[in-house]
C-alpha positions in Angstrom: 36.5 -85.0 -27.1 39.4 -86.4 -29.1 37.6 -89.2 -30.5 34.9 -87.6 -31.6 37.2 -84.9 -34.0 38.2 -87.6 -36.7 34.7 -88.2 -37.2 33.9 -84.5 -37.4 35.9 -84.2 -40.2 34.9 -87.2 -42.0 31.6 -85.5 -42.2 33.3 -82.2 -43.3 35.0 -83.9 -45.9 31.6 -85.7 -47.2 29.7 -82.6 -46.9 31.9 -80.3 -47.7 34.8 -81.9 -50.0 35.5 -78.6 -51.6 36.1 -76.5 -48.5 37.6 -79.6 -46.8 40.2 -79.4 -50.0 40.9 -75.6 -50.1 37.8 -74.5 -51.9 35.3 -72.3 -51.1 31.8 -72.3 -50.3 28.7 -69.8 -50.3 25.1 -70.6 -49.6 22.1 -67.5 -50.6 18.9 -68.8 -47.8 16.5 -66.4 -50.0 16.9 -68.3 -53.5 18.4 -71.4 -51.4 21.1 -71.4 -54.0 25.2 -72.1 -53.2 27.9 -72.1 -55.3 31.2 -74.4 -54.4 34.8 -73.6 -55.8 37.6 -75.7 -55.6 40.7 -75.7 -55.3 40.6 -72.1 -54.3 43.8 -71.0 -56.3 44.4 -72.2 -60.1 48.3 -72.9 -61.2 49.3 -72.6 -64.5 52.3 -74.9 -63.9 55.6 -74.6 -66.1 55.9 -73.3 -69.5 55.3 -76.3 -72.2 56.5 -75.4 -75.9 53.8 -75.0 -78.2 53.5 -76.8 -81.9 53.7 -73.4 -83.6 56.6 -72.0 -81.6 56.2 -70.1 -78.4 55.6 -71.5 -74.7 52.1 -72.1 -73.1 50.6 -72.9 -69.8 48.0 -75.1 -69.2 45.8 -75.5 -65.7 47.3 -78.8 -64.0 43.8 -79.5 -62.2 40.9 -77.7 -63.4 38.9 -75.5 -61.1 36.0 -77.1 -60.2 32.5 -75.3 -60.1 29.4 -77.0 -58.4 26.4 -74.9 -58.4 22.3 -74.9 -58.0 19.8 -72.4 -57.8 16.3 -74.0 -56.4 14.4 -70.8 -55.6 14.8 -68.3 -59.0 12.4 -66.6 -60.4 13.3 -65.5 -63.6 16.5 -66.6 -64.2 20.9 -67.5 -62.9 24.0 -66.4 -64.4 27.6 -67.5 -63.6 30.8 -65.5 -64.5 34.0 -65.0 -64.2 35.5 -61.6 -64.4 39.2 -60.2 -62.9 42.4 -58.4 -63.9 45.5 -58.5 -65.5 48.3 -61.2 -64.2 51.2 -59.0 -63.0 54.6 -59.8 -61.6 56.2 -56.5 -59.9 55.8 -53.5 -62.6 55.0 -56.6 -65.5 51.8 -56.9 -66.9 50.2 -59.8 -69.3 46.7 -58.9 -70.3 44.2 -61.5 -69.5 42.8 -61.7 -72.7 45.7 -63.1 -73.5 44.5 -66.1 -71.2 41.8 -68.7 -72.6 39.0 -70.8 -70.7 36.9 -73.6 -71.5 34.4 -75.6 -69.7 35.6 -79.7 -70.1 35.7 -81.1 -72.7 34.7 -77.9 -74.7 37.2 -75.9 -76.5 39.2 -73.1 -76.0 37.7 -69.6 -76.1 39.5 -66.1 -75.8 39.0 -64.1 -71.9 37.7 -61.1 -72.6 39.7 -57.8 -71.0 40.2 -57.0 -67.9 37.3 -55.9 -66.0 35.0 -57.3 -68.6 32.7 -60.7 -67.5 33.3 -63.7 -69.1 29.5 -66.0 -69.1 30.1 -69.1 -68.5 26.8 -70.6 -68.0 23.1 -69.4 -67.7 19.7 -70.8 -67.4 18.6 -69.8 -70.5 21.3 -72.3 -71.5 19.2 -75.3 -69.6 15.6 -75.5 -70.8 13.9 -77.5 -68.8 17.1 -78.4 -66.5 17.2 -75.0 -64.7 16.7 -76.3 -61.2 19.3 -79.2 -61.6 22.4 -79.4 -59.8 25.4 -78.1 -62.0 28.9 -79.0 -61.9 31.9 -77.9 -64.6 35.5 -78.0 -65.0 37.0 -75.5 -66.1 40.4 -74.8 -67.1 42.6 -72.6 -68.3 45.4 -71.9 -71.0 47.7 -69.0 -71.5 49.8 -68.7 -75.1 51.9 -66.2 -75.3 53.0 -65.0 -78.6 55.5 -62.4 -77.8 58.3 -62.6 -75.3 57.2 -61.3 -71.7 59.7 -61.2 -68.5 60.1 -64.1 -66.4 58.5 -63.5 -62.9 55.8 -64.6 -61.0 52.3 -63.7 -62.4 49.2 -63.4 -60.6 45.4 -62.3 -60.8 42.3 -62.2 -58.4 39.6 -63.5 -60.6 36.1 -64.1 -59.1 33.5 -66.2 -60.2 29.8 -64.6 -59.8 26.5 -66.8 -59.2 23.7 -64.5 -59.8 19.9 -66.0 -59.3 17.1 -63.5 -59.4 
């Protein structure tokens, strides 16, 4: 039994390198679409100074997004949407966070509770049924002073094929 488990988990980690690595991992048998998320938690790391005064934080490894949708009939969406970052009765608004796919640029979160797009079919002419994978990472500038602490925020990233 014993010998067998190291090459279990070689497969695992073939398969699977994203759920072998803390990610996550959802398969949909009706569109025979999955999505795969990893590392499951993003860290902002330590504050850095900014050129134009002010601290930001800056994703140290991106979160990675692998994706494909081989059964749609119209259309597939994927989003991010999620709430403010709070540490005990301190809030920072999450549009005060930015996101961008690799190597794009920066754009503004929109507020909380609102979806951010972050890629769609309509996007891919002609490439809809390919296998998609992104980077994306994240920035937070904050202009005015907020209390030191420990901020967090569930966000959750939507794959929608219909």
């Amino acid at each position: 039994m014993w010998k067998k488990v190291p090459v279990l988990l070689a497969i695992v980690v073939i398969l699977f390198p994203g759920v072998a690595f803390g990610g996550l991992y959802d398969y949909d048998p009706e569109f025979n679409a999955w999505l795969l998320l990893f590392p499951g938690e993003v860290n902002l790391g330590l504050p850095q100074r900014h050129p134009s005064g002010g601290d930001y934080w800056e994703t140290r490894s991106p979160l990675n997004i692998a994706f494909q949708c081989l059964r749609f009939r119209r259309g597939w969406q994927v989003s991010i949407n999620g709430g403010d970052f709070k540490s005990g009765n301190h809030t920072i608004r999450r549009q005060e966070m930015e996101w961008r796919v690799s190597p794009g640029n920066y754009e503004s979160m929109k507020p909380a509770g609102q979806e951010v797009i972050l890629a769609r079919s309509q996007d891919y002419p002609g490439y809809e049924w390919g296998l998609f994978y992104f980077m994306l990472n994240f920035r937070m500038l904050l202009d005015e002073w907020a209390p030191a602490g420990e901020y967090s925020s569930e966000m959750r990233v939507t794959f929608f094929c219909w």
